[in-house]
C-alpha positions in Angstrom: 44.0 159.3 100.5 41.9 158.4 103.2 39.9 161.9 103.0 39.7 161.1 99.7 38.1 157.6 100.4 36.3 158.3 103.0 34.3 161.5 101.0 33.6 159.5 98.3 32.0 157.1 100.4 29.5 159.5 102.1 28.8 161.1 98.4 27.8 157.7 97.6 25.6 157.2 100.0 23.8 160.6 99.8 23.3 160.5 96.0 22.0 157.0 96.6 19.1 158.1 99.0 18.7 161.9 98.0 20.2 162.7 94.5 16.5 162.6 92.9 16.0 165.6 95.3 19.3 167.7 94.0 19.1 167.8 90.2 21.0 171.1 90.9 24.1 169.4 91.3 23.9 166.4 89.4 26.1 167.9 86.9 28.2 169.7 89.2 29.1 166.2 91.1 29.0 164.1 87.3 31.8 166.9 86.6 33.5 166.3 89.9 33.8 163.0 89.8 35.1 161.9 86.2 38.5 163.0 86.5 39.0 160.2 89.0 38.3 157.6 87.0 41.9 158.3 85.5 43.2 157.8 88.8 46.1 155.5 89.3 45.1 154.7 92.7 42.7 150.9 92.1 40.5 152.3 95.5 40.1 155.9 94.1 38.5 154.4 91.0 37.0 152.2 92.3 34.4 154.4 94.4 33.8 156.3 92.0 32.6 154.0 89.7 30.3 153.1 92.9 29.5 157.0 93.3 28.1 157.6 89.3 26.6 154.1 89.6 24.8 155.4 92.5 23.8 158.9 91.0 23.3 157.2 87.2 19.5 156.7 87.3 18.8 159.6 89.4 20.3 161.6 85.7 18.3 163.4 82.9 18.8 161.7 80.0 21.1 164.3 78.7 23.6 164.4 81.6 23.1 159.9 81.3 24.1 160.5 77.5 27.3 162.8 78.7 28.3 160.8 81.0 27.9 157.5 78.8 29.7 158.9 75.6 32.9 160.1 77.9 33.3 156.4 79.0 32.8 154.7 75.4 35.1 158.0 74.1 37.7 157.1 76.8 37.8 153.2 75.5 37.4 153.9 71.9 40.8 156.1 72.1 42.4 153.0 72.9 45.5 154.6 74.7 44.5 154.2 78.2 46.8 151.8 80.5 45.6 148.6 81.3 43.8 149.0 84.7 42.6 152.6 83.5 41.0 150.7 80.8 39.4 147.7 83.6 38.2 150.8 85.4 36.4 151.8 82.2 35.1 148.6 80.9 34.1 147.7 84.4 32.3 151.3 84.6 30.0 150.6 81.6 28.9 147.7 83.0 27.5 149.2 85.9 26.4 152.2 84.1 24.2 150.2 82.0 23.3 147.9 85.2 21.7 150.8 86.9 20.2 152.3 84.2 18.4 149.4 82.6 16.7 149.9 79.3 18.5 153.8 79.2 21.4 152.9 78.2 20.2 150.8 75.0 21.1 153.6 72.4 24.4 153.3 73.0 24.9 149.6 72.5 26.1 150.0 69.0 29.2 151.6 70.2 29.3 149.8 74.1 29.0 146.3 72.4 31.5 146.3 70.0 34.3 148.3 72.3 33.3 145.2 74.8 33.8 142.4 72.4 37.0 144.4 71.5 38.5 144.3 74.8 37.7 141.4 75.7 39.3 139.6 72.5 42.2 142.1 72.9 43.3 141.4 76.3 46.7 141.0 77.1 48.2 137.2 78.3 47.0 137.2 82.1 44.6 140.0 81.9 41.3 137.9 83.0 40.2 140.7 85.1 39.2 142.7 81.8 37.9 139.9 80.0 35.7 139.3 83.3 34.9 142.6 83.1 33.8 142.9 79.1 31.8 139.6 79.5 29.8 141.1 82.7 28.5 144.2 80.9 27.8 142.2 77.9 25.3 140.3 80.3 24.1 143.2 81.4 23.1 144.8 78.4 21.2 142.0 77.9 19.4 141.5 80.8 18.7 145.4 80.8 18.1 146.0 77.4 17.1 143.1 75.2 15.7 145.0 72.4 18.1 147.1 71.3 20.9 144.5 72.1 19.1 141.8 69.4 21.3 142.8 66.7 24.0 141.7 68.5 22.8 138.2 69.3 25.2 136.4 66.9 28.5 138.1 68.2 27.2 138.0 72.4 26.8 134.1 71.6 29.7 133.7 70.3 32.0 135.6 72.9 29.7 133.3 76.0 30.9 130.6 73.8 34.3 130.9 73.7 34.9 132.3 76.7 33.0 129.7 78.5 36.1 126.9 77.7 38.5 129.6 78.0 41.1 127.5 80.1 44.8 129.0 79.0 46.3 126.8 82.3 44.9 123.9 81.2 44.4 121.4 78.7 41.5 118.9 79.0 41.7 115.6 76.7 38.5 115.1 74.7 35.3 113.6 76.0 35.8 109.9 76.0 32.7 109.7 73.2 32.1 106.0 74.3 31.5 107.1 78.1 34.4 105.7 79.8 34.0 104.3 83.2 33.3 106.7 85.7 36.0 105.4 88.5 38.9 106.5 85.5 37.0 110.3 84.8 37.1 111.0 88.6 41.1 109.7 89.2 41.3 112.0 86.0 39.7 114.8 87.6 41.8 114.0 90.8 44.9 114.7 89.1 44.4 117.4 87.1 43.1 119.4 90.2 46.0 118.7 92.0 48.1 119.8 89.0 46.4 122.8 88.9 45.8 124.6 91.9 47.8 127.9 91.4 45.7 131.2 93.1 47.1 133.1 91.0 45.2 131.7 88.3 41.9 133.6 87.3 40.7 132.4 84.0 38.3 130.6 86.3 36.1 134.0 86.5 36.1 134.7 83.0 34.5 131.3 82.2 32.2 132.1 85.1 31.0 135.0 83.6 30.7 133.6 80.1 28.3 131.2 81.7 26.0 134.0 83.4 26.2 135.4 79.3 24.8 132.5 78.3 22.2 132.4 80.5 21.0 135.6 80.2 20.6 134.9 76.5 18.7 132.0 77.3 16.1 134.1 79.5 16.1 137.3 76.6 15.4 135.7 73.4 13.1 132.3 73.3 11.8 133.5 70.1 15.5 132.4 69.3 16.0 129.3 71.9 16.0 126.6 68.7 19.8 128.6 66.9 20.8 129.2 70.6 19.9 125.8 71.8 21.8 124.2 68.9 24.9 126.1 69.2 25.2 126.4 73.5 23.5 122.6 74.5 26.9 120.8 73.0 29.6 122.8 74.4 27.5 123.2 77.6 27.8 119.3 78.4 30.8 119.5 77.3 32.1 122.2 80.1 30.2 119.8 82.9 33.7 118.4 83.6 35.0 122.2 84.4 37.6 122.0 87.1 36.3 124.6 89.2 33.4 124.3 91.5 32.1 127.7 91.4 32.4 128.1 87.6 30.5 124.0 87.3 27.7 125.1 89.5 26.9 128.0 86.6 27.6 126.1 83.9 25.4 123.3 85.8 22.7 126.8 86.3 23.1 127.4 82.6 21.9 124.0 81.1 19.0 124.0 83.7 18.1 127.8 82.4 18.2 125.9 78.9 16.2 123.2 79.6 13.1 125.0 81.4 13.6 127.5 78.5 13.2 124.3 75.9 9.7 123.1 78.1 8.7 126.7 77.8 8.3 127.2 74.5 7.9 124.4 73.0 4.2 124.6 72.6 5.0 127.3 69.8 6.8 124.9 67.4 5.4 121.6 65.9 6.0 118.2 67.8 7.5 116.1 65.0 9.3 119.4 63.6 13.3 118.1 63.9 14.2 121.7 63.9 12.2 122.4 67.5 14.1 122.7 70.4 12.5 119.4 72.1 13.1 117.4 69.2 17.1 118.7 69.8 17.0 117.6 73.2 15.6 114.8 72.6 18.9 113.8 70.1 21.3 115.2 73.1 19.8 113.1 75.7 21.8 110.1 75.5 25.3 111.8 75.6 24.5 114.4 77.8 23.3 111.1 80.4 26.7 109.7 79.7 28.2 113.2 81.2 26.0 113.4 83.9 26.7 109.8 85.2 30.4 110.8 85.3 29.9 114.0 87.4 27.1 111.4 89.3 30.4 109.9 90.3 32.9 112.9 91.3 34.1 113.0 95.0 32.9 116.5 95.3 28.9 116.6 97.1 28.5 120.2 95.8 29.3 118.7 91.6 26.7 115.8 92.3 24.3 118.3 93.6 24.1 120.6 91.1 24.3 117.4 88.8 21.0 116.1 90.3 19.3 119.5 90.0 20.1 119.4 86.3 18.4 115.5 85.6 15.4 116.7 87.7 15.2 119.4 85.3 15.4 117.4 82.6 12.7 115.1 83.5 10.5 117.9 84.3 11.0 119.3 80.8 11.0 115.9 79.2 8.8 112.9 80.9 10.3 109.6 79.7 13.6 111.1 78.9 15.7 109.1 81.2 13.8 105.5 80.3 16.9 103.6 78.1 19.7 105.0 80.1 18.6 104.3 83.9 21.2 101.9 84.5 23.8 104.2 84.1 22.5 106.5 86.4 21.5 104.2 89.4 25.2 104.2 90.9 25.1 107.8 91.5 22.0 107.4 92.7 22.8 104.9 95.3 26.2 106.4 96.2 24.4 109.6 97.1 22.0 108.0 99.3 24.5 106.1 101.3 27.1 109.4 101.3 28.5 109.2 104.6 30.3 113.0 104.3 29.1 115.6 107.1 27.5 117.7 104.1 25.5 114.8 102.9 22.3 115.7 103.6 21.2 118.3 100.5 23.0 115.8 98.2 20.7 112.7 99.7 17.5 115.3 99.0 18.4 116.0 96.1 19.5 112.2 94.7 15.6 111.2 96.2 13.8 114.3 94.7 15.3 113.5 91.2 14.4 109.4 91.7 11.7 110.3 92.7 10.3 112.3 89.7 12.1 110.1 87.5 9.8 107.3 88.6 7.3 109.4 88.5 7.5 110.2 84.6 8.2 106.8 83.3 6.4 103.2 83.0 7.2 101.0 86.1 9.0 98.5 83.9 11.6 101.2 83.3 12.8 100.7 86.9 11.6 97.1 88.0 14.6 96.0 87.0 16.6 98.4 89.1 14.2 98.3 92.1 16.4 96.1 94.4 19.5 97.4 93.9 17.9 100.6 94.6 16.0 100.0 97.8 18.9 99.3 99.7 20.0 102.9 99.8 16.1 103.9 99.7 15.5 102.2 103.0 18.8 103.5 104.6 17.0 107.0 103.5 14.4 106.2 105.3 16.4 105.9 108.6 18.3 109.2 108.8 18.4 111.3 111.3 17.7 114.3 109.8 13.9 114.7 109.0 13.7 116.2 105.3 16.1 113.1 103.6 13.5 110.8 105.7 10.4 112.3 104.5 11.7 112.6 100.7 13.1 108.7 101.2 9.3 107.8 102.2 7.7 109.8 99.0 9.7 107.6 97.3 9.0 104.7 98.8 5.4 105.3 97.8 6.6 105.7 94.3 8.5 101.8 94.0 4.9 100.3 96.0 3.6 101.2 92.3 6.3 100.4 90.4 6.8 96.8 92.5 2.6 96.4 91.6 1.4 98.7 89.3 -1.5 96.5 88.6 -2.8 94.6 91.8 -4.9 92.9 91.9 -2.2 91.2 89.6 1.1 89.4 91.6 4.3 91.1 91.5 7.2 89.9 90.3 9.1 87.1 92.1 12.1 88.8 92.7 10.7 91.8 94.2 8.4 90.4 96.7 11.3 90.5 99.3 11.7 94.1 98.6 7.9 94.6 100.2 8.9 93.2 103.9 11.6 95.3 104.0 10.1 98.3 102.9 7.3 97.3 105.1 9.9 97.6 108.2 11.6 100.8 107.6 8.3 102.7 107.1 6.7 101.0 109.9 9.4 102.0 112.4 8.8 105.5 111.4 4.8 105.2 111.7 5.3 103.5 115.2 8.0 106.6 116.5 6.6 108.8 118.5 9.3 111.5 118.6 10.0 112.7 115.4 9.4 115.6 112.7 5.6 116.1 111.7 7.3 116.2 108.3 8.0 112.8 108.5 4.7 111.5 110.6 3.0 112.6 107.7 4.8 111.1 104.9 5.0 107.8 107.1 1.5 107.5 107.2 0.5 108.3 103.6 3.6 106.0 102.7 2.3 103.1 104.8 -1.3 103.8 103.5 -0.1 103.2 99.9 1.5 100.4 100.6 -0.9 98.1 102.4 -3.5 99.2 99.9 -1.1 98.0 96.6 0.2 95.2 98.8 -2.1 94.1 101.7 -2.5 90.8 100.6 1.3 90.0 100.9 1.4 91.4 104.8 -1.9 90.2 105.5 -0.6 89.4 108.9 0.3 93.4 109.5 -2.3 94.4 108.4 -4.8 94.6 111.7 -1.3 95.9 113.3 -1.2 99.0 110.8 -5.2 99.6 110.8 -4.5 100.1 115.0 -1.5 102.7 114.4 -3.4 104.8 111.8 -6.4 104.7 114.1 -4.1 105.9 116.7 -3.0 108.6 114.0 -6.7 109.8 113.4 -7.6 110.7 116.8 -4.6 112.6 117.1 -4.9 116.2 116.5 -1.5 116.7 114.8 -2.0 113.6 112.7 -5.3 113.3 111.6 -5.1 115.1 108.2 -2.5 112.9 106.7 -4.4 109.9 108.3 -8.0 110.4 107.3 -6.0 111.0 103.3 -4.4 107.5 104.3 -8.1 105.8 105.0 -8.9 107.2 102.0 -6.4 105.8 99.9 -7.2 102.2 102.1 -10.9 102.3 100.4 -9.7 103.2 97.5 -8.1 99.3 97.1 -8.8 96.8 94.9 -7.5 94.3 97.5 -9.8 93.2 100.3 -8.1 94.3 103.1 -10.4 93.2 106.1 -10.9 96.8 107.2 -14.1 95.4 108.8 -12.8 95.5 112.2 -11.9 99.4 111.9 -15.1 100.7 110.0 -17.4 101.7 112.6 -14.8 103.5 114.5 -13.9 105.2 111.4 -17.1 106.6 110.5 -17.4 107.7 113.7 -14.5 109.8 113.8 -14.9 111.0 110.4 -18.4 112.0 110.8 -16.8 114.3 114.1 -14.5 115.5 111.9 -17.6 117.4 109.7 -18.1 119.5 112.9 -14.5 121.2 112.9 -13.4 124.5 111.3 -10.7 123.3 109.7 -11.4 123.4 106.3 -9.1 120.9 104.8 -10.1 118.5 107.2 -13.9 118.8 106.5 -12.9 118.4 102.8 -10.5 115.0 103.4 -12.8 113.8 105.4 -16.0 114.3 102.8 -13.8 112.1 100.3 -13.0 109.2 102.7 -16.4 108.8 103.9 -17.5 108.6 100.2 -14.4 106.3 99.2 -15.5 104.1 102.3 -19.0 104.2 102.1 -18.6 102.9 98.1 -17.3 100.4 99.0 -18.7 98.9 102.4 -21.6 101.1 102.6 -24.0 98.2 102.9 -22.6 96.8 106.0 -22.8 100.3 107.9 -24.4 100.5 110.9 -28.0 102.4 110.3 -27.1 104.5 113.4 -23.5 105.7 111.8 -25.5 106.5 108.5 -28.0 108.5 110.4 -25.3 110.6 112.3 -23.4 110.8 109.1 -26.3 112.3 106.9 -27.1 114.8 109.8 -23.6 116.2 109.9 -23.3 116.4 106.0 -26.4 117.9 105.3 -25.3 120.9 107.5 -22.5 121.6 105.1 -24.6 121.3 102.1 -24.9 125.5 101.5 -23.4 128.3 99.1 -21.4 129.3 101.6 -18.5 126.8 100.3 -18.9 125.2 96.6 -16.8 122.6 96.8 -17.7 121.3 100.5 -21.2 121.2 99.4 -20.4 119.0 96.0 -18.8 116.7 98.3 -21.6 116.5 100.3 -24.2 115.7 97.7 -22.1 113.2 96.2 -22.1 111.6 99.2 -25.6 111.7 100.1 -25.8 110.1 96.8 -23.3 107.4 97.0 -24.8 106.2 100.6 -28.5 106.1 98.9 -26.8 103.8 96.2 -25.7 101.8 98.3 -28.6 101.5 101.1 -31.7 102.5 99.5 -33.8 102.2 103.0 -31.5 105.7 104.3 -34.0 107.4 101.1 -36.5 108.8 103.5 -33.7 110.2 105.6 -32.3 111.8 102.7 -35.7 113.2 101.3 -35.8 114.8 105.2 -32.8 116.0 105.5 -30.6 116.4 102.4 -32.8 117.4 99.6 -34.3 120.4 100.6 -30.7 121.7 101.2 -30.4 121.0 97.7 -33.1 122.3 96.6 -31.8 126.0 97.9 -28.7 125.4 96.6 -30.6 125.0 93.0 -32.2 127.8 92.9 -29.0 129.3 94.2 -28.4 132.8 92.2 -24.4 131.6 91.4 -24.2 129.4 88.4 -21.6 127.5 89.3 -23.7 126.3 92.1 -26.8 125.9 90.2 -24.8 123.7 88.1 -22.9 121.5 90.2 -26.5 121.3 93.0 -28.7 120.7 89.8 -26.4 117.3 88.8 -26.1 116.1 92.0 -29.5 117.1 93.6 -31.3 114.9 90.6 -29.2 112.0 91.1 -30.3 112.0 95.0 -33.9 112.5 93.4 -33.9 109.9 90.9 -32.5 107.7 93.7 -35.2 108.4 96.0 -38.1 107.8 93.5 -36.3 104.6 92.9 
């Protein structure tokens, strides 16, 4: 036996990296190697199923054809014992897995022997309806055309399969939602009660999922009859027992939904037949099963649960507007999950908040904001440096949903929520020793909020101006700093950034000189942000220095760098005319090459820009 084994290893491994030089023997070795596929030894069979899988694509397609029609004439006998016939089933699969799009002329005889055994399998037998279901999926992953016909009868065996549950059986979806406390004692239980190894089904449903998917991914021509039979009974299996088997259906709906965004360009937006207009219907009820699953004890459920809302607001903005409530307990006890394998659930709780907020009005979540912040800010103060940095991102998302139109006062009730935000981020500007990640989502954080809300910590203000000068001298922080003085300009408040203007300047203009592309770039758009809006006070000096270090940029060399140069020049003549002889000097004639500049891009973009510094100087 172990001869036996041990040979059939090596062939494996030689037909893998050398059969395309031996055609010789292909046939020689297909012939050798059949008659053990009928051996009653599981580990005999079992290699060689490996060894033609191996040697399969290496075949002319007459020997592929010979060695396909003796498995499908083997299972359409229908005598064969019942791990003979695994062996078989199991062997098609992988023929047609290593094959790809070869195998597609015998799909109308593989699909149908598939469906057969699977449907016919004996009380217990999972391991050949796991089998059937898996080269299903891969005949249509491999070969999608010529497995189209079967589309009806492939959806119809995922769905089936996928609530195939003999051991168990569930009590309907509470319709009305339920409270979530009851579904997870529920779910408690019935794990308890059902927690024999020996029980397999679990795979079988597994691979019904993978089906399913692979559908999905093969025919979006067909997404709107697939989405309308799979969506339903897809919620529906989000309260499946088994983790493994959840996390594909969970992979399933997500494949569903981006599939949905994809194509729903080709149909018409009010058509009730399109797959949006579907979703759209399912939202409410699928919510309803997500906020249960929101509350199950299990981290990996509630992460995969997470990935599928973020999805779904990705694919549909605005989706989750009438039904935040529900969701926000989740939310919060994610973010304050104290388990040791907390941390991805916590990302992936913020990342989904935090494009939630992102796709919906700010009165959608004003009224959740501080009931929210308190696991927000506790975000903010892990340890670990990616749950920090996604907790500050969001932060910067509630500073526009707590003012979304300052000037104009916030709301009374969530002023408080601004101090306190104001001290968790500032303890992570102020920190020294922590993740660059996090610096730089501190800063930007900070910068948002002082420029939304300035006038409500006018008293920390000149404190922050000093850290984020402190910031733009450093060399590691300076990018995310000179973005954050950009944002600062950018206010409608008057934020008495008097004090810090000259200093600024100065090191903005330095920052022209370096190499760093992105740098020169940032720092082009805060000096024109700044110089907008306190360009007359400037000192004459800084003007001078900074016309002399933009001009110098002002080339073909690099488009985009020279825009921004222009449009500076320009915005500093608007707003000091007496700097018009310095531009004249200095900055026209660099535009004057850059006009006659053979790239037409360039012409374009110098031409706009090089009048308005023109007209400005015979103003």
């Amino acid at each position: 036996f172990e001869v036996l084994t041990d040979s059939l290893d090596i062939l494996t491994d030689v037909v893998a990296k050398f059969g395309h030089l031996l055609p010789e023997q292909h046939a020689t070795t297909v012939q050798l190697l059949q008659p053990y596929l009928d051996d009653s030894r599981q580990g005999i069979r079992k290699r060689t199923l490996h060894c033609i899988g191996a040697l399969s694509p290496c075949l002319s397609d007459a020997q592929l054809d010979a060695v396909a029609r003796h498995k499908l004439g083997q299972l359409k006998g229908g005598a064969l014992k019942p791990d003979i016939a695994r062996s078989y089933v199991q062997g098609v699969g992988a023929l047609s897995k290593a094959v790809g799009y070869r195998f597609g002329r015998h799909l109308g005889e593989a699909v149908p022997l598939m469906v057969r055994y699977g449907q016919a399998a004996a009380e217990g037998d999972d391991e050949l309806r796991e089998y059937a279901l898996q080269a299903l999926e891969s005949f249509v992953s491999r070969s999608p055309a010529d497995a189209r016909p079967f589309l009806d009868t492939l959806l119809a065996e995922a769905l089936r399969f996928v609530k195939y549950d003999p051991n168990y059986a569930a009590d309907e979806m509470d319709e009305d939602g339920g409270q979530a406390g009851s579904d997870e004692e529920d779910d408690d239980g019935s794990d308890e009660e059902y927690s024999d190894d020996e029980d397999m089904s679990w795979k079988v449903r597994r691979a019904a999922a993978k089906l399913l998917s692979a559908l999905v991914h093969a025919y979006p021509d067909q997404l709107a009859d697939i989405y309308s039979r799979a969506a339903g009974e897809l919620v529906t299996r989000f309260r499946e027992r088994e983790e493994n088997v959840k996390a594909d259906v969970f992979a399933a709906y997500c494949d569903l939904l981006r599939q949905v965004g994809i194509v729903s360009g080709r149909f018409d937006a009010a058509d009730p037949a399109s797959p949006l207009q579907l979703l759209l219907g399912d939202v409410g009820p699928m919510l309803k099963a997500a906020a249960r699953q929101l509350a199950d004890k299990s981290p990996k459920t509630r992460v995969g649960m997470f990935a599928v809302l973020r999805t779904l607001v990705g694919v549909l903005p605005g989706s989750v507007a009438d039904h935040v409530g529900m969701l926000v307990p989740g939310i919060l006890l994610a973010c304050k999950d104290k388990t040791a394998s907390s941390s991805s659930l916590k990302i992936e709780a913020l990342a989904f908040l935090r494009a939630a907020m992102e796709s919906n009005a700010a009165e959608v979540f004003q009224p959740h904001v501080v009931q929210l912040s308190s696991g927000i800010f506790a975000a903010v103060g892990e340890r670990y440096y990616k749950v920090a940095a996604e907790a500050l991102r969001v932060c910067e998302q509630v500073v526009s949903i707590i003012r979304p139109d300052p000037p104009a006062p916030p709301a009374a009730e969530l002023s408080p929520v601004v101090s306190g935000m104001f001290g968790c981020i500032n303890s992570r500007l102020a920190a020294q020793d922590q993740d660059q990640e996090v610096k730089e989502c501190a800063i930007l954080c900070m910068a948002h909020l002082v420029a939304t809300c300035g006038d409500l910590l006018s008293a920390e203000v000149p404190g922050v101006l000093k850290l984020l000068l402190e910031r733009l001298r450093n060399d590691i922080t300076r990018l995310p700093a000179v973005k954050g003085f950009a944002v600062l300009a950018a206010s409608k408040l008057d934020l008495g950034l008097d004090s810090a203007l000259e200093p600024v300047i100065a090191e903005l203009t330095s920052f022209l000189r370096k190499a760093n592309r992105l740098l020169r770039q940032a720092s082009l758009a805060a000096l024109e942000a700044l110089v907008a809006k306190h360009g007359p006070s400037l000192d004459p000096a800084s003007t001078s220095a900074l016309l002399d270090e933009s001009a110098s940029l002002i080339s073909d060399a690099d488009l985009s760098i020279a825009a921004l140069s222009l449009k500076l020049a320009v915005t500093l003549l608007q707003q000091q005319p007496a700097v018009a002889q310095q531009v004249v000097e200095r900055v026209l004639p660099a535009g004057l090459v850059l006009v006659r500049s053979p790239l037409l891009q360039v012409r374009e973009q110098a031409a706009e820009v090089g009048l308005g510094v023109c007209g400005n100087c015979c103003a």
